[in-house]
Each structure stands twice: as structure tokens, then as C-alpha cells.
C-alpha positions in Angstrom: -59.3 31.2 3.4 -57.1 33.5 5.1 -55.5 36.6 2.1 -52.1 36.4 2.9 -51.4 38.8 -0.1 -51.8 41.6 2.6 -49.7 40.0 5.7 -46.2 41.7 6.4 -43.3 39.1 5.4 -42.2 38.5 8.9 -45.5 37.3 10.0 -45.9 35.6 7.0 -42.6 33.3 7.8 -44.1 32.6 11.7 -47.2 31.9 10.4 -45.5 29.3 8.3 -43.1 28.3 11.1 -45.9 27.7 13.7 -48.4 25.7 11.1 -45.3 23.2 9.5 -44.9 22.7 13.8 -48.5 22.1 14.4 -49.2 19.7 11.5 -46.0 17.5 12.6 -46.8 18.0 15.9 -50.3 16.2 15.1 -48.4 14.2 12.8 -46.7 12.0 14.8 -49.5 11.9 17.7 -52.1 10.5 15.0 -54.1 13.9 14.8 -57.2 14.2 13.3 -57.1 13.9 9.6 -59.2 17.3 9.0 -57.1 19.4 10.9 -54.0 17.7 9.2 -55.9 18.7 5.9 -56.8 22.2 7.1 -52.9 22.7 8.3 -51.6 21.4 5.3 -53.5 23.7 2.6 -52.2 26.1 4.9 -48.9 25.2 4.5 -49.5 25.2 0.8 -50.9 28.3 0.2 -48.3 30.2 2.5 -45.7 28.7 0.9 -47.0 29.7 -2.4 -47.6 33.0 -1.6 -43.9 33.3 -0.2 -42.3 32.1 -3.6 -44.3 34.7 -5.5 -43.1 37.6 -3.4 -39.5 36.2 -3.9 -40.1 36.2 -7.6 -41.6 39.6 -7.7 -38.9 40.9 -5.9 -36.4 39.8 -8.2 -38.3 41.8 -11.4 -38.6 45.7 -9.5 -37.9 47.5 -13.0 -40.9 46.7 -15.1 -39.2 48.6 -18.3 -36.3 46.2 -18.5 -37.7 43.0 -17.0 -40.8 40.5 -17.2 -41.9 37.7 -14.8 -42.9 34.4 -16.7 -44.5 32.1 -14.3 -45.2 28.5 -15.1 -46.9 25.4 -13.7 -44.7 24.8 -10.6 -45.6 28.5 -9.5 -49.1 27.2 -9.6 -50.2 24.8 -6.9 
């Protein structure tokens, strides 16, 4: 699987954009069901990877904040 921990935000979001695309696109033409698979733990994993950021971003001083995740962080 593909470490998205390292990709800038930007491509991040394209990424995202173009796979959510590709997986309706084969959607609605009756696409293979592995690829669908494939595209969609894609989608999953991107999209969690964009919510932690956006968590993390809203804790920058350690000292006076803590981040508490919980089971919808987790998918």
C-alpha cells in the first residue's frame, strides 16, 4: 500500500479527487469488482490520512493541547 503519510497535501487531495472519479466512473459502467475494491481502500485510506492531518493541525502547541482520537478516527 501506497504511504501517504509522506505526500504533500495538494497531491494528497488530487489523488483523492482522481480515485473517488475512477471508482464512479467504473461504477456506473459495471467495472470489475477488484479494481472497485482496490479504488475504494484507496479512497479509505486517503481519506483517513486527510482527517488526521486536519486533526493534527488543529493541536500545534503540544504544552497546552492533547489530541484524543477515538474509533471513528480509526477505519
Amino acid at each position: 500500500m501506497f504511504n501517504y503519510r509522506t505526500t504533500e497535501q495538494s497531491a494528497l487531495l488530487e489523488l483523492l479527487s482522481k480515485s473517488t472519479a475512477d471508482y464512479t466512473r467504473l461504477l456506473t459502467e459495471n467495472g470489475d469488482r477488484q479494481q472497485l475494491d482496490k479504488l475504494e481502500k484507496e479512497i479509505i485510506e486517503i481519506q483517513k490520512e486527510v482527517r488526521q492531518r486536519k486533526k493534527l493541525s488543529e493541536y500545534t502547541d503540544a504544552s497546552k493541547d492533547y489530541i484524543s482520537f477515538n474509533d471513528s478516527d480509526v477505519v
